[in-house]
FIBAVEX-776164 format. One line per field, with one value per residue: residue number from 1; z, x, y of N, C-alpha, C in turn. Coordinates in Angstrom, 3 decimals. Example, Ala and Ser with C-alpha at 12.3 -4.5 7.8 and 13.67 -1.06 7.14 Angstrom:
FIBAVEX-776164
resi = 1	2
nup = 7.800	7.080
neast = 13.190	12.850
nnorth = -5.690	-2.250
caup = 7.800	7.140
caeast = 12.300	13.670
canorth = -4.500	-1.060
cup = 7.800	7.870
ceast = 13.200	12.900
cnorth = -3.300	0.030
end
This chain:
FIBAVEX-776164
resi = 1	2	3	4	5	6	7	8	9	10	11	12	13	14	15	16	17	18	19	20	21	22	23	24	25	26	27	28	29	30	31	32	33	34	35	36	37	38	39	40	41	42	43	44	45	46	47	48	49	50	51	52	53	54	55	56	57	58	59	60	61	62	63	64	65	66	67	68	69	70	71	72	73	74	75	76	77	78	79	80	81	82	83	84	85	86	87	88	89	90	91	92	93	94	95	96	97	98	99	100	101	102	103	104	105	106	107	108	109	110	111
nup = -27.373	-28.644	-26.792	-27.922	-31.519	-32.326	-32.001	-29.138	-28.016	-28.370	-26.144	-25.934	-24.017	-22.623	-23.940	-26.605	-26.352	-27.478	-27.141	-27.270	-26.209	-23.760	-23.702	-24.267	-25.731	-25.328	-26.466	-26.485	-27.472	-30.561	-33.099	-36.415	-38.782	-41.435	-43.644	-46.057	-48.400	-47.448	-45.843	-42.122	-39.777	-36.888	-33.079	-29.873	-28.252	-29.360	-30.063	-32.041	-34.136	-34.121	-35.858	-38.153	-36.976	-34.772	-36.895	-37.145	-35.457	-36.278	-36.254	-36.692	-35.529	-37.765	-37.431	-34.434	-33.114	-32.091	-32.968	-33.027	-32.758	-31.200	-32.124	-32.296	-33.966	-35.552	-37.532	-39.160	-40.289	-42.890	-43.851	-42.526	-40.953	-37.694	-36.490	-34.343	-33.006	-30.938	-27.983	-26.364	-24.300	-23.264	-23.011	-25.319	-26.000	-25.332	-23.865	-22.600	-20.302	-19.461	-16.107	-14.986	-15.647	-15.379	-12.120	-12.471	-10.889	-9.606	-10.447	-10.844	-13.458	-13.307	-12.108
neast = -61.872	-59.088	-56.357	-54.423	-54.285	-53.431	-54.809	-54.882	-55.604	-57.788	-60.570	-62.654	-65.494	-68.469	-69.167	-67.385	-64.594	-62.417	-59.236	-57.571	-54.751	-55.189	-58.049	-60.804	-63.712	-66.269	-68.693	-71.592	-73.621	-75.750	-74.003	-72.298	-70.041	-68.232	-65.932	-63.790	-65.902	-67.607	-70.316	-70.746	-72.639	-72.574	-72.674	-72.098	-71.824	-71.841	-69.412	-68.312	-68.507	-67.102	-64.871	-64.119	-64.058	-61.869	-59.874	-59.718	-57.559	-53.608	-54.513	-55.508	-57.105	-59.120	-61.383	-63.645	-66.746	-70.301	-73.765	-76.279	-78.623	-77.193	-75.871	-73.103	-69.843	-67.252	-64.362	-61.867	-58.187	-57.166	-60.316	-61.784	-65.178	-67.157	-70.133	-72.366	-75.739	-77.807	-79.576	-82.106	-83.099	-80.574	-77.217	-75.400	-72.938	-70.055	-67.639	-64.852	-62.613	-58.655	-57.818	-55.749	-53.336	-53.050	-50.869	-49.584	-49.701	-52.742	-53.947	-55.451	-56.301	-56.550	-54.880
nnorth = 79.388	77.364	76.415	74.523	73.679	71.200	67.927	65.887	63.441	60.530	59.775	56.941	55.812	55.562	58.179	60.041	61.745	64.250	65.616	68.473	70.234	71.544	71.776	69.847	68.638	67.481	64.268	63.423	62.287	61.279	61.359	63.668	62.807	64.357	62.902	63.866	64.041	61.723	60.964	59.774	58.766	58.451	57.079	57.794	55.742	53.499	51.470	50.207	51.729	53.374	53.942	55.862	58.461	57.568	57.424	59.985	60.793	61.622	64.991	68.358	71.124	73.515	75.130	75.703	75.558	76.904	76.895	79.503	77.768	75.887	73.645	72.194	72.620	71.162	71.987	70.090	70.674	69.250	68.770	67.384	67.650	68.157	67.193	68.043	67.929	69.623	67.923	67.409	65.645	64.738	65.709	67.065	67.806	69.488	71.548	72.313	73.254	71.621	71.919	70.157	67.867	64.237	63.801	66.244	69.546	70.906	74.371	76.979	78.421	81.559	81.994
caup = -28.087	-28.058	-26.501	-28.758	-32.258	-32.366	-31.445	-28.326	-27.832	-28.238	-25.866	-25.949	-23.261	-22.368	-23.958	-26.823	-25.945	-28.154	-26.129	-28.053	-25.641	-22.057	-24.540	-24.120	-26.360	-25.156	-27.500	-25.656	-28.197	-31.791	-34.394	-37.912	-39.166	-43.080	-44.104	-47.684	-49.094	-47.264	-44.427	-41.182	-38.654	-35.538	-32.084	-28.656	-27.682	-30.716	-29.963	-32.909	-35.686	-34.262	-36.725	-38.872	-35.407	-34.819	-37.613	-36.807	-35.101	-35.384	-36.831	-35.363	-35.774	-37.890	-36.619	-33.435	-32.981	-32.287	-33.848	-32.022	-32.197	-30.328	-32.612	-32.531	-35.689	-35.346	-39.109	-39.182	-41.201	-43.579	-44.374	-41.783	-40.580	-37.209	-36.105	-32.666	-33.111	-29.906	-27.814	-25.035	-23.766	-22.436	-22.343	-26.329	-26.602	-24.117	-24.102	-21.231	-19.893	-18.340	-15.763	-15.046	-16.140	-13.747	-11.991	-12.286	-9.547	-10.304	-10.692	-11.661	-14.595	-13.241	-11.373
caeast = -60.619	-58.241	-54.968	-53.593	-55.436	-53.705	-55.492	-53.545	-55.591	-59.290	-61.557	-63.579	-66.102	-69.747	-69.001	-66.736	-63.807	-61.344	-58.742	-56.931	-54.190	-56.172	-59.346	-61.775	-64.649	-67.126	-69.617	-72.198	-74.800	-75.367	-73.277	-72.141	-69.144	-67.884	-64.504	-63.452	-67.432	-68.452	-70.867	-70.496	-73.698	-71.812	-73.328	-70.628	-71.953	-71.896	-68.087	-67.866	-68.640	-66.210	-63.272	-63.836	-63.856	-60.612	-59.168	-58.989	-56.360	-53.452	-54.897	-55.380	-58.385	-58.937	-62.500	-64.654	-67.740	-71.530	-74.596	-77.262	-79.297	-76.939	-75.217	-71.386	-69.172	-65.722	-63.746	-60.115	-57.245	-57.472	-61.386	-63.295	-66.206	-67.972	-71.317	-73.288	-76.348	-78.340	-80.191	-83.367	-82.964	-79.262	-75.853	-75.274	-71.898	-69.712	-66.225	-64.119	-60.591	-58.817	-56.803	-54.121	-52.754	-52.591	-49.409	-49.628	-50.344	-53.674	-53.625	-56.772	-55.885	-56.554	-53.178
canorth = 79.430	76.320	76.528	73.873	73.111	69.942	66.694	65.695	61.899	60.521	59.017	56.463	55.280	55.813	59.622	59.813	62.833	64.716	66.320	69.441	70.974	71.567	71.776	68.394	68.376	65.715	64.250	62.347	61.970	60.937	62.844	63.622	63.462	63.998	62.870	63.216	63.628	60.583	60.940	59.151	58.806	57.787	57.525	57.314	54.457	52.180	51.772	49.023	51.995	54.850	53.813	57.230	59.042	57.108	57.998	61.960	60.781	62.703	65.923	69.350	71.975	74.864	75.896	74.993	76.905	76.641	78.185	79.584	76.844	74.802	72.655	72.220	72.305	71.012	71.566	70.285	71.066	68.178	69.116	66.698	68.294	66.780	68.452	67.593	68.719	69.603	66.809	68.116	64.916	64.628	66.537	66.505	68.420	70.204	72.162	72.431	73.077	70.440	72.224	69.949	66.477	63.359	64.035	67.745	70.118	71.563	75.343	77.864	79.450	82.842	82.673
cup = -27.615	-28.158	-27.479	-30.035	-32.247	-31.439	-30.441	-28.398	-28.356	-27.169	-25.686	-24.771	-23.715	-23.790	-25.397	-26.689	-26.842	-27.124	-26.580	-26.568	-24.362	-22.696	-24.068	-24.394	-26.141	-25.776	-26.822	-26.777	-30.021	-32.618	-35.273	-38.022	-40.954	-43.414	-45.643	-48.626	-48.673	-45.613	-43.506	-40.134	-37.692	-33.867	-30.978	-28.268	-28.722	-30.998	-31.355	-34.189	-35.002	-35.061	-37.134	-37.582	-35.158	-35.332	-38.034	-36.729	-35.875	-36.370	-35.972	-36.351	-36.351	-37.654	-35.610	-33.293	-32.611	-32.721	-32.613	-31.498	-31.220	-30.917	-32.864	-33.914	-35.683	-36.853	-38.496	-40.539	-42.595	-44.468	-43.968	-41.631	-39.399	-36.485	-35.083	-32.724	-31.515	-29.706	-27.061	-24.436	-22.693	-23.236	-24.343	-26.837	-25.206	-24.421	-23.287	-21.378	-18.839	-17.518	-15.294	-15.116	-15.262	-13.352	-11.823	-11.314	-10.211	-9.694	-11.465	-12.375	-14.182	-12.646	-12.070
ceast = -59.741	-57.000	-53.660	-54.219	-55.261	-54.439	-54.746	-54.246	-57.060	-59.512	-62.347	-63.963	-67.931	-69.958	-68.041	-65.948	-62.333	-60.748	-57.448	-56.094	-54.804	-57.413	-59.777	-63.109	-65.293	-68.086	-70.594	-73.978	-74.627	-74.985	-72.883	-70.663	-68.436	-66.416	-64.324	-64.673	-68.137	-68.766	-71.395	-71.903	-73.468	-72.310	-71.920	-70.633	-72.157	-70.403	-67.506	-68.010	-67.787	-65.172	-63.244	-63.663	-62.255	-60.136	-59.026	-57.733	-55.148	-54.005	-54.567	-56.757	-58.235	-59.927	-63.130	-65.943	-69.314	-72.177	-75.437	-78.029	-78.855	-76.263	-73.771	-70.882	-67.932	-64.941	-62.325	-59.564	-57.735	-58.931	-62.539	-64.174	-67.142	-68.936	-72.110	-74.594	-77.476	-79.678	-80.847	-83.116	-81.559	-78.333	-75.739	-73.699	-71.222	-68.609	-65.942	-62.674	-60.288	-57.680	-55.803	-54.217	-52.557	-51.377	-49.248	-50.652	-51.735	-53.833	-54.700	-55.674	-55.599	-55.156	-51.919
cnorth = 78.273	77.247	76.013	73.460	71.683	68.530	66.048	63.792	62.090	59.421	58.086	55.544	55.314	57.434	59.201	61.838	63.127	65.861	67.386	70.429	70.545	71.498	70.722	68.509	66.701	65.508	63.127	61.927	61.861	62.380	62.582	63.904	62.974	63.973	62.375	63.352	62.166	61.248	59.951	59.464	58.139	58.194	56.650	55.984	53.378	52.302	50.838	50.152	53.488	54.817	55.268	58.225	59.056	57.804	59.580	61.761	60.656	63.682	67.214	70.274	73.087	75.533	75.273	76.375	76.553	77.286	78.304	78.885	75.675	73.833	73.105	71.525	72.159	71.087	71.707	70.427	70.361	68.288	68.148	67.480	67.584	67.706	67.372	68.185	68.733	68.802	67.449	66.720	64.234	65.880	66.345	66.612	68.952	70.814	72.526	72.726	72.327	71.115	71.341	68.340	65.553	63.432	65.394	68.424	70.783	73.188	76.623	78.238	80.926	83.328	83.030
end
């Protein structure tokens, strides 16, 4: 469950990372994403073809979810759609909480 749906920044390195509230969806392997009826075949590391990626930015989320098999389905407001589909070979997807902000004390949640 995100904290925040909206899109707080993106990412881009080695990994590419959407960072929703404390949320941080990391995408480390090739993925799909459809904006508008056009589909996008974008891999993290081919930093010269993330523009549609980019251009999430600003948005915010109305579903995140995976299926059983392992593939992540991000749909935002707007009617993107960006799907990860699971890699045996590396890390393909991930979802985390980032407990605390550079500058901020860091703080388990449970407290």
């Amino acid at each position: 469950m995100l904290d925040d749906s909206s899109l707080s920044f993106i990412r881009i390195d080695h990994q590419s990372r959407l960072r929703f509230g404390r949320t941080e969806v990391m995408i480390g392997s090739p993925f799909v994403l459809e904006v508008g009826g056009v589909v996008h075949h974008l891999n993290p590391q081919r930093w010269d073809g993330l523009g549609p990626l980019v251009a999430l930015y600003p948005s915010s989320v109305r579903w995140l979810w995976t299926s059983p098999e392992g593939a992540l389905k991000v749909i935002f407001h707007h009617g993107a759609v960006l799907t990860v589909s699971p890699d045996p070979s590396t890390t393909a997807w991930s979802v985390g909480n980032v407990y605390a902000e550079t500058g901020e004390p860091t703080q388990d949640p449970s407290d």
